[in-house]
N, C-alpha and C positions, 0 to 999 in steps of 0.2 A: 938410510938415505938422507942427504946433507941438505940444504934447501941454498938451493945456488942460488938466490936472487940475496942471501943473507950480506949484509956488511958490517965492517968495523964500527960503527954506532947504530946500536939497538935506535930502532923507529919506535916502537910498538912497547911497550915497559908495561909486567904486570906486580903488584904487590902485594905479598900477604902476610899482613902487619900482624905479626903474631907476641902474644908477650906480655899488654897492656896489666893484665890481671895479676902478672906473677909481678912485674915491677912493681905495681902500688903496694902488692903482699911484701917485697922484699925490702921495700923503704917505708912499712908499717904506713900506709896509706889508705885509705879508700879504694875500691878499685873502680869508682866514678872517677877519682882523683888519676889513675892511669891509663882513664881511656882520653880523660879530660888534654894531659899531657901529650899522646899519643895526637891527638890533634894539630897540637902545635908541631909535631916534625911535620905531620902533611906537609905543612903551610911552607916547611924549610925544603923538602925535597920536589914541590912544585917548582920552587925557585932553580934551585939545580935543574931541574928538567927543561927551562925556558933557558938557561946559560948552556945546556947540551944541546937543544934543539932537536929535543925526542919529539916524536909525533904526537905520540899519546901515553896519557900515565891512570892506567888502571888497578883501583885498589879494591881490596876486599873487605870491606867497612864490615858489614854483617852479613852470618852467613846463616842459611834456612835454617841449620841444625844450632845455631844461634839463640832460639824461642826457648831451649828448653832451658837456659840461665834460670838463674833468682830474675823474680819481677820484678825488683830493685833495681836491678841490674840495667835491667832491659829500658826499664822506666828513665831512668840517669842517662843513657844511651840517649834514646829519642830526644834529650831534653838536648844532650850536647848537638844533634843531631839541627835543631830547631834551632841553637844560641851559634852552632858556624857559621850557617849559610848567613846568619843574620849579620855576622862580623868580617867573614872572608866574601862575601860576593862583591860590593863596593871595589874590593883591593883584584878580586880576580878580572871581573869588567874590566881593570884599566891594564891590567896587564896580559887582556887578550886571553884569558883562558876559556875557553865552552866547558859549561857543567853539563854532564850529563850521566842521572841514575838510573840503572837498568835490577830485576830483579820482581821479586813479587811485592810491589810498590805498596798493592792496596792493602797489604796486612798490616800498616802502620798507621793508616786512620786517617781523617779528613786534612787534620791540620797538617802534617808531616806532608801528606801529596802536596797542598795546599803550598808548602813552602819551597817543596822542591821544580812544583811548575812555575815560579816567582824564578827561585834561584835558574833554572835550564831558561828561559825566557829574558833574565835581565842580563846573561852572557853570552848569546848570541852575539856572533859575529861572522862578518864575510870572509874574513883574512884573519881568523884565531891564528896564534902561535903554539897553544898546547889546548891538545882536548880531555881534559878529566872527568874519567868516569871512577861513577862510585858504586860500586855493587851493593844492594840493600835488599837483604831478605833472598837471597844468590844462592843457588848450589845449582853444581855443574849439569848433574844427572838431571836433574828436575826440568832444567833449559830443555835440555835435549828431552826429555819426554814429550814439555810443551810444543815443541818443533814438528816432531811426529803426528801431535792430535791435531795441529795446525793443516798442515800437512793433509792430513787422512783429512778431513772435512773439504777442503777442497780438492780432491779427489773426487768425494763422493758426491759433493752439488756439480761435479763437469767443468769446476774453475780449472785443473790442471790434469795435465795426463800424466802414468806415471814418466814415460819418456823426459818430461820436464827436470824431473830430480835430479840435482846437481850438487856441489857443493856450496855452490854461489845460491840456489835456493835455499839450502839448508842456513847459511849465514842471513842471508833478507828475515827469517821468518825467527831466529834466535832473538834472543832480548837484549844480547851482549853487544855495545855499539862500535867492537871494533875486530876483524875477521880475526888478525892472525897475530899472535903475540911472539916477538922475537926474545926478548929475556925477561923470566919469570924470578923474581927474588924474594925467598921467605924468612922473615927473622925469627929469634926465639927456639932455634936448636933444632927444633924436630923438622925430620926427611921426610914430607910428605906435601901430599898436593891438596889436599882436603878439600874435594869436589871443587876444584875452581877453576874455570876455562877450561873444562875439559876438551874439547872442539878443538879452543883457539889453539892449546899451548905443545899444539901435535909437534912441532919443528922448534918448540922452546928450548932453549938454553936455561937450566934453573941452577941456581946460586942459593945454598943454604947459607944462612948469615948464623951463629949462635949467639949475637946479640939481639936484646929484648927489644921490639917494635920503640919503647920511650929513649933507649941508649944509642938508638941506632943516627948516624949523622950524617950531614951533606956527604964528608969526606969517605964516611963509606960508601954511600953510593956512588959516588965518585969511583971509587976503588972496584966495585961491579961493575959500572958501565967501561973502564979498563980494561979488564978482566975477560967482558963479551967478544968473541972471535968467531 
């Protein structure tokens, strides 16, 4: 079944930047060095999304199954994670973007929340132009568990009856800040969804890209938001 309310420019854009590791392996790099890079297209394909006039542009930064890396890894991660907001909030403020990260936030420690409630609070706005969301510490299934035990507890204090269950309930009480994803695009070759918006991305249009998350450019997202029908 087709989702008739769909049109010729995706609203709703989900990403999952896949790749970073194998690029810095293939250009003998670090693979801090590839997530570090992988940062910088963000920054080029926010731009595109304010010149398409997407609604929202959701990425898949880290994902739960993400933990079991090298702590090297993970370590270099959080630091990139701490030196963006530190360097793109200024630029995103003025260009109207709303940050906001969803996901299991608190597994990343004082200072990381710490900077993420600075960064979603210093890009508030009345009239954003694009809303970015960052999925951090994210898997799909996990969402939708939390939903359920959210859910079930208010049930069982008398806050809701089952009658209430909807789908519109089931989005309020998700962690994911945006219902419904019209085109899903993943780089880095492999066909798969790897627990991400599982909910959202029911009516998704998905585009496999076989280039790596760091090689990937405006022009080709260009060429996917094209492509969307």
């Amino acid at each position: 079944m087709a989702n008739s309310s769909k049109t010729n420019i995706p609203k709703n854009v989900g990403i999952i930047m896949d790749g970073n590791g194998r690029w810095a392996l293939k250009n003998s790099l670090k693979i801090s060095q590839g997530h570090k890079h992988g940062v910088d297209i963000v920054r080029d394909i926010v731009e595109e999304s304010l010149k398409q006039n997407i609604k929202s542009l959701t990425l898949y930064a880290f994902s739960s199954e993400n933990w079991k890396r090298p702590k090297a890894e993970i370590n270099a991660i959080k630091t990139l994670i701490v030196q963006a907001i530190n360097k793109q909030v200024p630029e995103l403020k003025e260009q109207k973007v709303r940050l906001k990260f969803f996901g299991h936030l608190n597994d990343f420690g004082k200072k990381i929340i710490d900077k993420i409630t600075y960064a979603e609070n210093e890009t508030k706005c009345k009239s954003c132009k694009l809303n970015l969301n960052i999925a951090l510490g994210y898997g799909g299934q996990q969402d939708i568990l939390d939903v359920v035990l959210k859910i079930s507890k208010k049930i069982s204090s008398g806050k809701i009856d089952l009658k209430d269950i909807n789908m519109k309930l089931i989005n309020d009480f998700s962690s994911v800040p945006v219902d419904q994803i019209d085109l899903l695009i993943r780089t880095g070759g492999d066909k798969r969804v790897s627990n991400f918006l599982l909910y959202q991305i029911a009516y998704a249009e998905i585009h496999f890209v076989k280039k790596l998350w760091p090689d990937y450019t405006k022009q080709d997202f260009k060429r996917n938001i094209k492509k969307y029908f």
